[in-house]
N, CA, C and O atoms as a GROMACS GRO file, in nm:
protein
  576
    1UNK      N    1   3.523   4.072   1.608
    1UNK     CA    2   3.456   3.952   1.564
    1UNK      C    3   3.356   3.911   1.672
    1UNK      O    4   3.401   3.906   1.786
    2UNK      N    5   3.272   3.892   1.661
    2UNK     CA    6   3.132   3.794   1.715
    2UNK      C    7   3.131   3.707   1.698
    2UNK      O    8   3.128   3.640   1.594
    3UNK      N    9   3.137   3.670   1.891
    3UNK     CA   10   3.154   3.491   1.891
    3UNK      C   11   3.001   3.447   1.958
    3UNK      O   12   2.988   3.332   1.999
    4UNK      N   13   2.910   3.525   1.967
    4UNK     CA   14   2.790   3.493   1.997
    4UNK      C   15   2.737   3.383   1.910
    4UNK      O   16   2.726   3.380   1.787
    5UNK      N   17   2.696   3.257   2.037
    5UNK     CA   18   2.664   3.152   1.983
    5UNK      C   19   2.523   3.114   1.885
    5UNK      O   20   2.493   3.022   1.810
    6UNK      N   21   2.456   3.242   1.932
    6UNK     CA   22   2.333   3.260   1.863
    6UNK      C   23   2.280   3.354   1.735
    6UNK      O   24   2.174   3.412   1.708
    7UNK      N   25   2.390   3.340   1.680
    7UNK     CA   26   2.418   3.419   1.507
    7UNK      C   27   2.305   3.324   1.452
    7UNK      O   28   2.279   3.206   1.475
    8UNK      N   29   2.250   3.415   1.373
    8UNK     CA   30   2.163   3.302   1.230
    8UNK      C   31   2.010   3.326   1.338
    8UNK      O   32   1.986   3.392   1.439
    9UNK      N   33   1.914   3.214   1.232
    9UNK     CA   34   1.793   3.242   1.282
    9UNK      C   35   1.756   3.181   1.402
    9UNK      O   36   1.811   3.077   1.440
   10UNK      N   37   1.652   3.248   1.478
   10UNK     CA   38   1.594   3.199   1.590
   10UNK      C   39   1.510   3.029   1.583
   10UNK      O   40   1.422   3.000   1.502
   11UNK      N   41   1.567   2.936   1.690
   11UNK     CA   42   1.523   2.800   1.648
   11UNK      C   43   1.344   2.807   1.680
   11UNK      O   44   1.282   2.892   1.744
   12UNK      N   45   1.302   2.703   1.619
   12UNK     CA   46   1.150   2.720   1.613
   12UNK      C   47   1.132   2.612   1.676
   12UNK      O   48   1.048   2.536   1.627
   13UNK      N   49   1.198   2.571   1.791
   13UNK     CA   50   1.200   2.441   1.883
   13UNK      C   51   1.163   2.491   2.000
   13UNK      O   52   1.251   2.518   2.082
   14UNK      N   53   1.003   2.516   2.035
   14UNK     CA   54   0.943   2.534   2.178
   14UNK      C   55   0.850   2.476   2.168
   14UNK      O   56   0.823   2.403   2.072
   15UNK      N   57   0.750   2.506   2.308
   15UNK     CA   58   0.622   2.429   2.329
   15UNK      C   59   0.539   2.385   2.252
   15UNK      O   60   0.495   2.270   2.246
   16UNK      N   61   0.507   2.489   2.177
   16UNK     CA   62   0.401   2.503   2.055
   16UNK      C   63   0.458   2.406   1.926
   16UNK      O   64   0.438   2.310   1.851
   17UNK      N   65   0.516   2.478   1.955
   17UNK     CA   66   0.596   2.435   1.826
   17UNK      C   67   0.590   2.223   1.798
   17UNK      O   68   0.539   2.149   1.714
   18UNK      N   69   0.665   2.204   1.907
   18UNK     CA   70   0.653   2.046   1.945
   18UNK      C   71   0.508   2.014   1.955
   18UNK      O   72   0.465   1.927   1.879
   19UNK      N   73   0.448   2.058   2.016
   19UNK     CA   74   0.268   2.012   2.038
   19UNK      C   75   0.191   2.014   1.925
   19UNK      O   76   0.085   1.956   1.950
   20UNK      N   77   0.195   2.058   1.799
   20UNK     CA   78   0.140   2.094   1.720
   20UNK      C   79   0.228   1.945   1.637
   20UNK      O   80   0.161   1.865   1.572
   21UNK      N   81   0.332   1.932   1.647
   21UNK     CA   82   0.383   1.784   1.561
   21UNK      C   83   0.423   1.703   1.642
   21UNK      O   84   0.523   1.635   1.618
   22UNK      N   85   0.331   1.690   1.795
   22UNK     CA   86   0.288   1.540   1.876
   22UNK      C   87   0.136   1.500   1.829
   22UNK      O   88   0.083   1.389   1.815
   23UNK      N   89   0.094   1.612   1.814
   23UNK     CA   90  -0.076   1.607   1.797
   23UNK      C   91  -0.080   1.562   1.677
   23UNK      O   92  -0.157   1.466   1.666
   24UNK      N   93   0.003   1.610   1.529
   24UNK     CA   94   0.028   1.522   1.402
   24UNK      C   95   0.028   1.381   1.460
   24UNK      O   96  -0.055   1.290   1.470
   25UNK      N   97   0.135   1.397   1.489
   25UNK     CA   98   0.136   1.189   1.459
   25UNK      C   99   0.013   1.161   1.578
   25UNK      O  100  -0.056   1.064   1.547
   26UNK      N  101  -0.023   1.220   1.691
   26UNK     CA  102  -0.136   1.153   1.727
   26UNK      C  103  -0.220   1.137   1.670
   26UNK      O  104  -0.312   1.067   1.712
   27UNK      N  105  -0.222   1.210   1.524
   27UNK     CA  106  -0.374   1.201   1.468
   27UNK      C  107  -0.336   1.092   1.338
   27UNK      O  108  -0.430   1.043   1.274
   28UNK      N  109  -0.191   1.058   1.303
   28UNK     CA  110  -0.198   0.923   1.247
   28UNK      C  111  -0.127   0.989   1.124
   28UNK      O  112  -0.127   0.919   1.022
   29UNK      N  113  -0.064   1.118   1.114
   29UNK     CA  114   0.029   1.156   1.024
   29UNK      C  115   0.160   1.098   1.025
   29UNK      O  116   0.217   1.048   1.122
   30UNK      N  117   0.204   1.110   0.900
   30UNK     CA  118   0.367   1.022   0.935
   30UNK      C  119   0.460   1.146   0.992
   30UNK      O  120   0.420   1.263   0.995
   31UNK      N  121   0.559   1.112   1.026
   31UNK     CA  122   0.694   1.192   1.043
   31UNK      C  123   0.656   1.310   1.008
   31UNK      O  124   0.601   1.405   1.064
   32UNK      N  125   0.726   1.266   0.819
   32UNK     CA  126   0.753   1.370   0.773
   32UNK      C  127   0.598   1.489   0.719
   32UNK      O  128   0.608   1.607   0.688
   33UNK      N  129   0.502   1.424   0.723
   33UNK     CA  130   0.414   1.552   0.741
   33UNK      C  131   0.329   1.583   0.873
   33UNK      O  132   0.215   1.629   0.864
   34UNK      N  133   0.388   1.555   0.996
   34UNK     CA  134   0.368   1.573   1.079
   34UNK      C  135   0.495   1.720   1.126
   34UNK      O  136   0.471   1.802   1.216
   35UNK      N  137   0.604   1.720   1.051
   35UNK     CA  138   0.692   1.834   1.014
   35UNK      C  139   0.664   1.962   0.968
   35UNK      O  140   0.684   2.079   1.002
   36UNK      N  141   0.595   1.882   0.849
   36UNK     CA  142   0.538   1.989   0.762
   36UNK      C  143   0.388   2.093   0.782
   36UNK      O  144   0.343   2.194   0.726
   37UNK      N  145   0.326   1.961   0.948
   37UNK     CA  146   0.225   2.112   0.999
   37UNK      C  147   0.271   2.188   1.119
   37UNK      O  148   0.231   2.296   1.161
   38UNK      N  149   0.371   2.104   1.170
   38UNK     CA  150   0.417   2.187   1.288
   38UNK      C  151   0.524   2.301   1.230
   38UNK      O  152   0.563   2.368   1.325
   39UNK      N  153   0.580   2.341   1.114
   39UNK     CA  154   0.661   2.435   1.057
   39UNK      C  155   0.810   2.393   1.072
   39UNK      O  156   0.894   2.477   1.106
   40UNK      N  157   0.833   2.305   1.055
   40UNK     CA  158   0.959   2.244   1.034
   40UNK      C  159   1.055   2.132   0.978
   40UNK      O  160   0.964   2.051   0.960
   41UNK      N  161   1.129   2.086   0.949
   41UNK     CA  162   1.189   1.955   0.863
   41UNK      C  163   1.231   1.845   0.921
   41UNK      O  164   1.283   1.837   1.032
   42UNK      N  165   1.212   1.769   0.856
   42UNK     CA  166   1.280   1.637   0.918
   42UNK      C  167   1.424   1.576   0.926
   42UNK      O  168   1.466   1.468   0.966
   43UNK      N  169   1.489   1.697   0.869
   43UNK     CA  170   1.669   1.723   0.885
   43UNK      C  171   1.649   1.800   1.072
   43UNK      O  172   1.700   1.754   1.174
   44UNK      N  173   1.570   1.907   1.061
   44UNK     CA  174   1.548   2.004   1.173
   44UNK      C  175   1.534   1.930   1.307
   44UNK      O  176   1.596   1.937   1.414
   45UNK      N  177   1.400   1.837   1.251
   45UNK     CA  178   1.394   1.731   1.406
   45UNK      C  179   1.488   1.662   1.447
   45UNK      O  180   1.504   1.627   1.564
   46UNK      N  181   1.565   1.635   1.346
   46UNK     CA  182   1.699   1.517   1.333
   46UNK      C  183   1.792   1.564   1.474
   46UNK      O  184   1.827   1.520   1.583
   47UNK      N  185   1.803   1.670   1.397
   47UNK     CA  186   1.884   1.777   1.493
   47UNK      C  187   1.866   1.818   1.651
   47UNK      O  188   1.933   1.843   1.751
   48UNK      N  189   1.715   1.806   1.601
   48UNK     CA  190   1.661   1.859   1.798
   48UNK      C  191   1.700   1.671   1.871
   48UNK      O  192   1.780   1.660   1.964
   49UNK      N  193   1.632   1.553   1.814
   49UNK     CA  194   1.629   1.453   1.850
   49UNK      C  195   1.767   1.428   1.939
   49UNK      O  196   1.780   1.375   2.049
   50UNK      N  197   1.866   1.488   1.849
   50UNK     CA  198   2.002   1.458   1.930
   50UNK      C  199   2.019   1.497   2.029
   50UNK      O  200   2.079   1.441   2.121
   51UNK      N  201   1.937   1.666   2.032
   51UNK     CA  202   2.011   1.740   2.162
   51UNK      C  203   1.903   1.748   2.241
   51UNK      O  204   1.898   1.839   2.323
   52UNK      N  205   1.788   1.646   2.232
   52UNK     CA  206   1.663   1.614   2.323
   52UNK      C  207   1.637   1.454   2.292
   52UNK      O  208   1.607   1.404   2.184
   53UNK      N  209   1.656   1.398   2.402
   53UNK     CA  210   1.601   1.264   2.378
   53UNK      C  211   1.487   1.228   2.413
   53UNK      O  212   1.442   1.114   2.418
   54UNK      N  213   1.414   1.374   2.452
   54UNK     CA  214   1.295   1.290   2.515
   54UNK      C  215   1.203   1.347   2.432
   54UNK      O  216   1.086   1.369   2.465
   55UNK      N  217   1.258   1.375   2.308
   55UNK     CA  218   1.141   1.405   2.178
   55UNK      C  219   1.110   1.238   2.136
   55UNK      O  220   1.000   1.182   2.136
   56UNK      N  221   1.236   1.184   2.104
   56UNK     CA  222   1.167   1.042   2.052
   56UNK      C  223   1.063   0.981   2.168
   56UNK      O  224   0.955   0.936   2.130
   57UNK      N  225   1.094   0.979   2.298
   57UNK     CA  226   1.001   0.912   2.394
   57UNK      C  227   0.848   0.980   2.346
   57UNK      O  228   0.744   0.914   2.345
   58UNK      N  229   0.857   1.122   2.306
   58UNK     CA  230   0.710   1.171   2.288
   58UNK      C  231   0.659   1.147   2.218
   58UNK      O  232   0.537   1.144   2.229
   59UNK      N  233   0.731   1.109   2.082
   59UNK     CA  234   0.688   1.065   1.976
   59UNK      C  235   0.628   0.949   1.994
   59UNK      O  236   0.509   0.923   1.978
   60UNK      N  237   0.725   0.869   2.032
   60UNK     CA  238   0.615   0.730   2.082
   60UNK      C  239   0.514   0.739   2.122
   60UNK      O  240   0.420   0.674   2.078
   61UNK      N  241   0.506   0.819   2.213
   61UNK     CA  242   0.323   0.841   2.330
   61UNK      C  243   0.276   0.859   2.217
   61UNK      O  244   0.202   0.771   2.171
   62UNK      N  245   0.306   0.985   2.137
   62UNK     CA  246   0.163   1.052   2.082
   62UNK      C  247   0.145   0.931   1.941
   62UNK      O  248   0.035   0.936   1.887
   63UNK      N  249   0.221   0.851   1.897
   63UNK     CA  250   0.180   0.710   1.797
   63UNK      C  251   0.122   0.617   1.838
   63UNK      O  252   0.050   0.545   1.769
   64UNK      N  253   0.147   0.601   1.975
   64UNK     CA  254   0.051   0.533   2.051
   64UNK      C  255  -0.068   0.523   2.070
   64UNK      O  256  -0.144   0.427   2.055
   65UNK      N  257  -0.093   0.676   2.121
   65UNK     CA  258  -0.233   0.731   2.116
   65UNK      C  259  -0.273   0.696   1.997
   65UNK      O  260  -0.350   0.600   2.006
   66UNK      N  261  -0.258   0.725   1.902
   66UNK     CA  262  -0.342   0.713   1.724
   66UNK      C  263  -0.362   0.558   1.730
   66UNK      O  264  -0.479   0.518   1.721
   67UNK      N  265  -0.248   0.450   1.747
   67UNK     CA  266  -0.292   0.333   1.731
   67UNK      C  267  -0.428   0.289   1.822
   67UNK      O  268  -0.526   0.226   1.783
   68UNK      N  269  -0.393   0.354   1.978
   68UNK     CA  270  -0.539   0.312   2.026
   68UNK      C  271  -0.635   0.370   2.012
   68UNK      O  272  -0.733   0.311   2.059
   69UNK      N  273  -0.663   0.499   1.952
   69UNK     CA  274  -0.778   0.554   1.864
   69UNK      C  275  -0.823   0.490   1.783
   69UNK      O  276  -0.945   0.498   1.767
   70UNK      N  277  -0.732   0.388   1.687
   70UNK     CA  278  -0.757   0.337   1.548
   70UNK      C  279  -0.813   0.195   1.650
   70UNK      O  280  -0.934   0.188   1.674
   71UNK      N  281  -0.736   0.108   1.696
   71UNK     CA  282  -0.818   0.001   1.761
   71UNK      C  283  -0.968   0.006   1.849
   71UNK      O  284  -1.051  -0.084   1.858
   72UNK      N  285  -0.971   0.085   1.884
   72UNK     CA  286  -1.098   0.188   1.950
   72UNK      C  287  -1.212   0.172   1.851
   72UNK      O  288  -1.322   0.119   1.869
   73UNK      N  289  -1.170   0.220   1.759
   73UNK     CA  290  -1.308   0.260   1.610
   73UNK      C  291  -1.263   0.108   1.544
   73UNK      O  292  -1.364   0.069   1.485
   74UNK      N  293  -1.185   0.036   1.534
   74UNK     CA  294  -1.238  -0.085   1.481
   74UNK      C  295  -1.312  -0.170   1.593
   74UNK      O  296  -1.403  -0.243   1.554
   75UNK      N  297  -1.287  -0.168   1.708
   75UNK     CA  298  -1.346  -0.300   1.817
   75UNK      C  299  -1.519  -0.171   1.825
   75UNK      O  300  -1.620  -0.226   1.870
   76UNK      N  301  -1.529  -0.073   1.798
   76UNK     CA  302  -1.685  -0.053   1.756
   76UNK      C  303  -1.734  -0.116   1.683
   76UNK      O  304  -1.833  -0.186   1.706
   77UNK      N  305  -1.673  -0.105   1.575
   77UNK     CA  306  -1.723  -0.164   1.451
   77UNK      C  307  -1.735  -0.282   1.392
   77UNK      O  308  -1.793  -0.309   1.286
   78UNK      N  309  -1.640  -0.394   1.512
   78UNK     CA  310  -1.700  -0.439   1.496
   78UNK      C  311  -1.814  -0.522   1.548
   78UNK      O  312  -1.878  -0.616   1.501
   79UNK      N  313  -1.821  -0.440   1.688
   79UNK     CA  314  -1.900  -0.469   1.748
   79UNK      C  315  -2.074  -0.419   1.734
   79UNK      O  316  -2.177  -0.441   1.799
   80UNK      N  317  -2.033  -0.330   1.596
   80UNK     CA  318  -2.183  -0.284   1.545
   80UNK      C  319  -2.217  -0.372   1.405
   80UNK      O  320  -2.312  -0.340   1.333
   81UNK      N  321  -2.101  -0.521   1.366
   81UNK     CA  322  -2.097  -0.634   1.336
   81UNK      C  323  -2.090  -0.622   1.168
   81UNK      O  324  -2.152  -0.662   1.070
   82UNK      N  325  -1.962  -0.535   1.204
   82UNK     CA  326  -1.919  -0.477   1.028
   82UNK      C  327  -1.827  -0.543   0.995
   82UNK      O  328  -1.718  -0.523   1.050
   83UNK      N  329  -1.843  -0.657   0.880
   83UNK     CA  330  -1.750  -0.770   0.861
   83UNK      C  331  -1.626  -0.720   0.783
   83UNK      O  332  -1.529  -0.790   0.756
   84UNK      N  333  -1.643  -0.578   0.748
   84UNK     CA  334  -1.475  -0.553   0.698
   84UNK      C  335  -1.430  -0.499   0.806
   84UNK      O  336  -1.307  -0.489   0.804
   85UNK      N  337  -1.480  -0.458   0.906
   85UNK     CA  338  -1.366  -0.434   1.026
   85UNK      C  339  -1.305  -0.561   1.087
   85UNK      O  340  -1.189  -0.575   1.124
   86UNK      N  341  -1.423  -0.668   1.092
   86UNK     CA  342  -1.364  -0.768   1.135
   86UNK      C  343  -1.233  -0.866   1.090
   86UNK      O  344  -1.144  -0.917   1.159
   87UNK      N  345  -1.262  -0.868   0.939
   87UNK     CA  346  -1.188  -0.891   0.859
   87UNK      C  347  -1.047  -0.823   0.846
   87UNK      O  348  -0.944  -0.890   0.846
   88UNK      N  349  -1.048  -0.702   0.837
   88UNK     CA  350  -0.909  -0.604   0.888
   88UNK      C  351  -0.871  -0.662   1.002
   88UNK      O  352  -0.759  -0.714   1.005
   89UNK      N  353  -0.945  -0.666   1.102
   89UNK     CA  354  -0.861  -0.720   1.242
   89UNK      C  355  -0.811  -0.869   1.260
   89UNK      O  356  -0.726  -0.929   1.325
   90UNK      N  357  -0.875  -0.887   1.199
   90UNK     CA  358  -0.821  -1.030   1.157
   90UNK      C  359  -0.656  -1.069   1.108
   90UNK      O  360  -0.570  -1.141   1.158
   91UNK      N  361  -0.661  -0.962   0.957
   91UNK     CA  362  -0.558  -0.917   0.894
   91UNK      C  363  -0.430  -0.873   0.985
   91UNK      O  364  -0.309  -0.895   0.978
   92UNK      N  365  -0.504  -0.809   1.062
   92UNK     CA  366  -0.385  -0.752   1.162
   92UNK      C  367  -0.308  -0.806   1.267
   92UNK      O  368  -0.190  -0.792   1.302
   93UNK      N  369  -0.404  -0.870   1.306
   93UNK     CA  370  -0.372  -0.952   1.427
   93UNK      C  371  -0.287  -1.082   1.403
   93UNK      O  372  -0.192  -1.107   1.478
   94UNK      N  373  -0.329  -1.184   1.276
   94UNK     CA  374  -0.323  -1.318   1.254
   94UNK      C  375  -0.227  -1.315   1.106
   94UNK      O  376  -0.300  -1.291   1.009
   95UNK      N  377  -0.126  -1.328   1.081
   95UNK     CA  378  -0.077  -1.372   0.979
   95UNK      C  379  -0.149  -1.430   0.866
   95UNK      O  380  -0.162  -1.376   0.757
   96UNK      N  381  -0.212  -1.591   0.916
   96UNK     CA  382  -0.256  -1.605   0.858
   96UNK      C  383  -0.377  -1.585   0.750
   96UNK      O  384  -0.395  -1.653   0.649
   97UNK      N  385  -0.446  -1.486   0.791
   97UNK     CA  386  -0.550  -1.382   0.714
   97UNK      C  387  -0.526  -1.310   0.620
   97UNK      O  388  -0.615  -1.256   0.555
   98UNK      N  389  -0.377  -1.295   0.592
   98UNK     CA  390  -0.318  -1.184   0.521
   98UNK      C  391  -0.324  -1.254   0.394
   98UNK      O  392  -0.341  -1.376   0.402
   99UNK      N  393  -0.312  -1.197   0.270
   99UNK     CA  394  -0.292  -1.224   0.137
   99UNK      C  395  -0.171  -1.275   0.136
   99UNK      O  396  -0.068  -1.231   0.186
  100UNK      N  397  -0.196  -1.396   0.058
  100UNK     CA  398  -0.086  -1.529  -0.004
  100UNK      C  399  -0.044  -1.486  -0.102
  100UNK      O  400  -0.118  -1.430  -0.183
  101UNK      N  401   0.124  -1.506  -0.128
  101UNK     CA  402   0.151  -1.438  -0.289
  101UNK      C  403   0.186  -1.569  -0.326
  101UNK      O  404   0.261  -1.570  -0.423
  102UNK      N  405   0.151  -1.702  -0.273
  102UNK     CA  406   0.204  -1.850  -0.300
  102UNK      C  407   0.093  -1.879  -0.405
  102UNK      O  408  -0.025  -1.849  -0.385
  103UNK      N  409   0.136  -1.936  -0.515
  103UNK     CA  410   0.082  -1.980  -0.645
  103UNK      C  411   0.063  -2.145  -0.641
  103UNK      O  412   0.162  -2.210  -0.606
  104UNK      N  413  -0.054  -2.213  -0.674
  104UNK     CA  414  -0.069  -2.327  -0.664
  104UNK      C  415  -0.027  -2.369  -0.842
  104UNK      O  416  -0.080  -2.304  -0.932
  105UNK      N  417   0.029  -2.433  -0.860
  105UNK     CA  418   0.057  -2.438  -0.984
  105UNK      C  419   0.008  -2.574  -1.055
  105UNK      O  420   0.030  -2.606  -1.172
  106UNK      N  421  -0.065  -2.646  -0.956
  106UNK     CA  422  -0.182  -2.774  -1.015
  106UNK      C  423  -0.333  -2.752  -0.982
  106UNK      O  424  -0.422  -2.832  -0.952
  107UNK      N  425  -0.330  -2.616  -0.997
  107UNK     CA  426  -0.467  -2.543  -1.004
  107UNK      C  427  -0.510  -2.606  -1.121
  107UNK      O  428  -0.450  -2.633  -1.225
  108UNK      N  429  -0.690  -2.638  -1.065
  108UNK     CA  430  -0.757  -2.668  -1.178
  108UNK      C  431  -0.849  -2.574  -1.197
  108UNK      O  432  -0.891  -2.506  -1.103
  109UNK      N  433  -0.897  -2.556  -1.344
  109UNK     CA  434  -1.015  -2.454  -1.398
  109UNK      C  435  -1.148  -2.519  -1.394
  109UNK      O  436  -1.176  -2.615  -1.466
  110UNK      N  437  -1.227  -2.466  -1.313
  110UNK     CA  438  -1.400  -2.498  -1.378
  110UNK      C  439  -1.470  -2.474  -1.458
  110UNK      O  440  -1.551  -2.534  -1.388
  111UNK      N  441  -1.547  -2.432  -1.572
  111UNK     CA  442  -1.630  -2.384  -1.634
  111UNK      C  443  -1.743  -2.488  -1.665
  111UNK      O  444  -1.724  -2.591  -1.730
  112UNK      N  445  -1.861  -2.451  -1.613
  112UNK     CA  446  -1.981  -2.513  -1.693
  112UNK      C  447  -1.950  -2.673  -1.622
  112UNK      O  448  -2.039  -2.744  -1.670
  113UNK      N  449  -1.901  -2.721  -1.570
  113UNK     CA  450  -1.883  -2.850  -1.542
  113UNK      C  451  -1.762  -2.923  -1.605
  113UNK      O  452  -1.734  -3.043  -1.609
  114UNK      N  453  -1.710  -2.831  -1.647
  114UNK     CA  454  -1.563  -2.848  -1.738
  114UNK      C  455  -1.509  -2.859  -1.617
  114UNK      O  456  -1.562  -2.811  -1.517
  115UNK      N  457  -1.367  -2.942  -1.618
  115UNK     CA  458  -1.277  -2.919  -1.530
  115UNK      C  459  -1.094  -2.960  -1.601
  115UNK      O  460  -1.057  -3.073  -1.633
  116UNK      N  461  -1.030  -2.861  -1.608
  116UNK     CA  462  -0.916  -2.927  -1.696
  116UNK      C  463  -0.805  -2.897  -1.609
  116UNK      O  464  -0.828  -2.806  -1.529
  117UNK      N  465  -0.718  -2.937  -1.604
  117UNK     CA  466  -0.556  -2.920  -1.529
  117UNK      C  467  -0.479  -2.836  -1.579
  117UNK      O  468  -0.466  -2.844  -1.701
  118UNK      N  469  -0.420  -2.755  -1.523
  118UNK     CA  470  -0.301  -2.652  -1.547
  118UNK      C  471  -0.223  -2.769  -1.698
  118UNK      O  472  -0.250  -2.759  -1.818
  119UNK      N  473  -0.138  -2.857  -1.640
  119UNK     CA  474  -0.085  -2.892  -1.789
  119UNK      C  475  -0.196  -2.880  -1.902
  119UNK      O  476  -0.180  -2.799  -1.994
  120UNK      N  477  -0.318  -2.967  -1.896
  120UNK     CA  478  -0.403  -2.929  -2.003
  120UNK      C  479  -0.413  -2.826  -2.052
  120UNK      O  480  -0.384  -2.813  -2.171
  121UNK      N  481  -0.459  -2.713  -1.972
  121UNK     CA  482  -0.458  -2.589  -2.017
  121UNK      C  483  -0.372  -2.535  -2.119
  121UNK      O  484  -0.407  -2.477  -2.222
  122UNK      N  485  -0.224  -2.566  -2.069
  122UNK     CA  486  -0.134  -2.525  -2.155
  122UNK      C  487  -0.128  -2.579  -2.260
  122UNK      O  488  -0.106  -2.498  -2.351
  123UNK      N  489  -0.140  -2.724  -2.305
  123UNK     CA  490  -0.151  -2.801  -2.410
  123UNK      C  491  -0.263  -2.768  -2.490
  123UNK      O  492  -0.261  -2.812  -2.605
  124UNK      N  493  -0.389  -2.680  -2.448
  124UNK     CA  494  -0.478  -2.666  -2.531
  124UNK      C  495  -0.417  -2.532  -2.578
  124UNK      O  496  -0.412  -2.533  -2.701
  125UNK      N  497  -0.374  -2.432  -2.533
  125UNK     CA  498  -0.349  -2.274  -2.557
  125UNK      C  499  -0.257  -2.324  -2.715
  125UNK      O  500  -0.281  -2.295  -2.832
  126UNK      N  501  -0.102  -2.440  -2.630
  126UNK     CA  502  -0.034  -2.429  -2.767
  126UNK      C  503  -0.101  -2.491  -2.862
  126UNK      O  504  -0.065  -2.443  -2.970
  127UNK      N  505  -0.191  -2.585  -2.879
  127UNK     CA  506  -0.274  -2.605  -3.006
  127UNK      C  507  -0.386  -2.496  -3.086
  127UNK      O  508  -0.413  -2.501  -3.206
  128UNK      N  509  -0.428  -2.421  -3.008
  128UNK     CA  510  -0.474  -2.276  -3.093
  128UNK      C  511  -0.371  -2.202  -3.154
  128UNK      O  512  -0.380  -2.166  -3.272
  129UNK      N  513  -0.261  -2.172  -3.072
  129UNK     CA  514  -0.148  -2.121  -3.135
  129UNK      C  515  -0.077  -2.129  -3.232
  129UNK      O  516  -0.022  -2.038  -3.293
  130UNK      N  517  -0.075  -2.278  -3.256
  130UNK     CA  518  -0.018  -2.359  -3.370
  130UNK      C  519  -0.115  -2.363  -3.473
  130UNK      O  520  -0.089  -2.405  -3.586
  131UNK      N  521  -0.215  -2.325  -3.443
  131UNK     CA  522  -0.365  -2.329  -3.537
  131UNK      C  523  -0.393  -2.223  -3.593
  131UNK      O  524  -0.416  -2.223  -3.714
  132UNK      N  525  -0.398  -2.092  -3.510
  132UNK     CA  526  -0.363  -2.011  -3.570
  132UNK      C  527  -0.234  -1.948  -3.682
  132UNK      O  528  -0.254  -1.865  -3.771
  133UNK      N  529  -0.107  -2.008  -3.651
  133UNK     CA  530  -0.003  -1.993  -3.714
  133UNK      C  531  -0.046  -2.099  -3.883
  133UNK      O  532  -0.013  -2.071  -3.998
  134UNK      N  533  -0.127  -2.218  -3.835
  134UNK     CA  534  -0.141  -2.251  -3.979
  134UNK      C  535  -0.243  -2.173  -4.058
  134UNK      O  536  -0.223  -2.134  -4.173
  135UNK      N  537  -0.322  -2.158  -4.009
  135UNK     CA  538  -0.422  -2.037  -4.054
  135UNK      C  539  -0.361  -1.927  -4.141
  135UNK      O  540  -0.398  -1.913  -4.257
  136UNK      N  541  -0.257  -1.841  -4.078
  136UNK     CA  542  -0.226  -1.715  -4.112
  136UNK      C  543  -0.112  -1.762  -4.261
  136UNK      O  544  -0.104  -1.696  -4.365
  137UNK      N  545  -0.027  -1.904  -4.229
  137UNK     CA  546   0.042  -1.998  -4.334
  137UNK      C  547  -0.051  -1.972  -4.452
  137UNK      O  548  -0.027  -1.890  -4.540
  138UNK      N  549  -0.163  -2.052  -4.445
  138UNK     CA  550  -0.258  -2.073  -4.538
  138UNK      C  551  -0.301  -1.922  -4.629
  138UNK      O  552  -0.312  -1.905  -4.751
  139UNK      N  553  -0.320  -1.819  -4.506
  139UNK     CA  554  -0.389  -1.722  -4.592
  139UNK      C  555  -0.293  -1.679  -4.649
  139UNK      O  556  -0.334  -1.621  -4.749
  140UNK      N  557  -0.139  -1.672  -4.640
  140UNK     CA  558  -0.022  -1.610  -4.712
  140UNK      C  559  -0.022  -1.686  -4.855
  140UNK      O  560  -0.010  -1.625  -4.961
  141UNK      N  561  -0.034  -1.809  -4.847
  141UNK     CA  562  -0.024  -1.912  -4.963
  141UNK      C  563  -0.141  -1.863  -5.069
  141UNK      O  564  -0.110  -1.839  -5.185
  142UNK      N  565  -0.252  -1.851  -5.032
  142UNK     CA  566  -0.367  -1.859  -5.127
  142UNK      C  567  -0.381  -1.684  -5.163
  142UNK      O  568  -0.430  -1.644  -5.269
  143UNK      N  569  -0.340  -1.612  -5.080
  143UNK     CA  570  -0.345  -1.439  -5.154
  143UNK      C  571  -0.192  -1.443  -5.228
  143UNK      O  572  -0.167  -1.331  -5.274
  144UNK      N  573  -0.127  -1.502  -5.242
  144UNK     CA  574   0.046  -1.483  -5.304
  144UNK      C  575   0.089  -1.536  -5.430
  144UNK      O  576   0.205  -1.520  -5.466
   0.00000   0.00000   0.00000
């Protein structure tokens, strides 16, 4: 019997191998296809992570790097006074910039110099509704 610890395939965990999926996520790939160009899985890394801890530390550097690449090309841009970069950084930086999913629910409508109130609104919708329903009443009565 063979008790050689190195039965099965040869691991694909060396230099290259790692550099090729630090340089992924430096370039702003996620994880898992940062796996998929260096030739390996994200069960596989799982595995090395345990019996190397200083893969996660690398991982960090090289996400790092991409974020300050990415802050890099926005503080150009917007310093070449491109108001959607500014606007993104804004977004990013400030909470408050971000999209509201809060609903004002005594929103009023404008049109033309019209101005009506959320209840109005609704009170006018159910009177078409009801208008229409006599309508469709009517046409049943007079074809029947």
């Amino acid at each position: 019997m063979n008790n050689d610890k190195n039965v099965g395939r040869p691991t694909k965990y060396n230099d290259k191998t790692m550099g090729r999926f630090y340089e992924a996520l430096a370039d702003g790939m996620p994880i898992r296809g940062a796996c998929v160009i260096a030739g390996f899985g994200v069960t596989t890394l799982n595995e090395w992570k345990d019996k190397n801890p200083e893969i996660e530390e690398r991982m960090n550097q090289a996400r790092e790097r991409f974020r300050e690449k990415a802050l890099q090309t926005i503080k150009k841009a917007i310093e070449a006074d491109d108001w959607r970069a500014a606007q993104a950084a804004l977004k990013l930086i400030f909470p408050e910039y971000r999209e509201s999913t809060k609903i004002d629910v005594n929103a009023t409508a404008q049109v033309s110099g019209f101005v009506m109130t959320e209840p109005e609104r609704l009170k006018l919708i159910e009177a078409r509704r009801q208008l229409a329903l006599e309508r469709v009443e009517r046409n049943k009565a007079s074809s029947g």
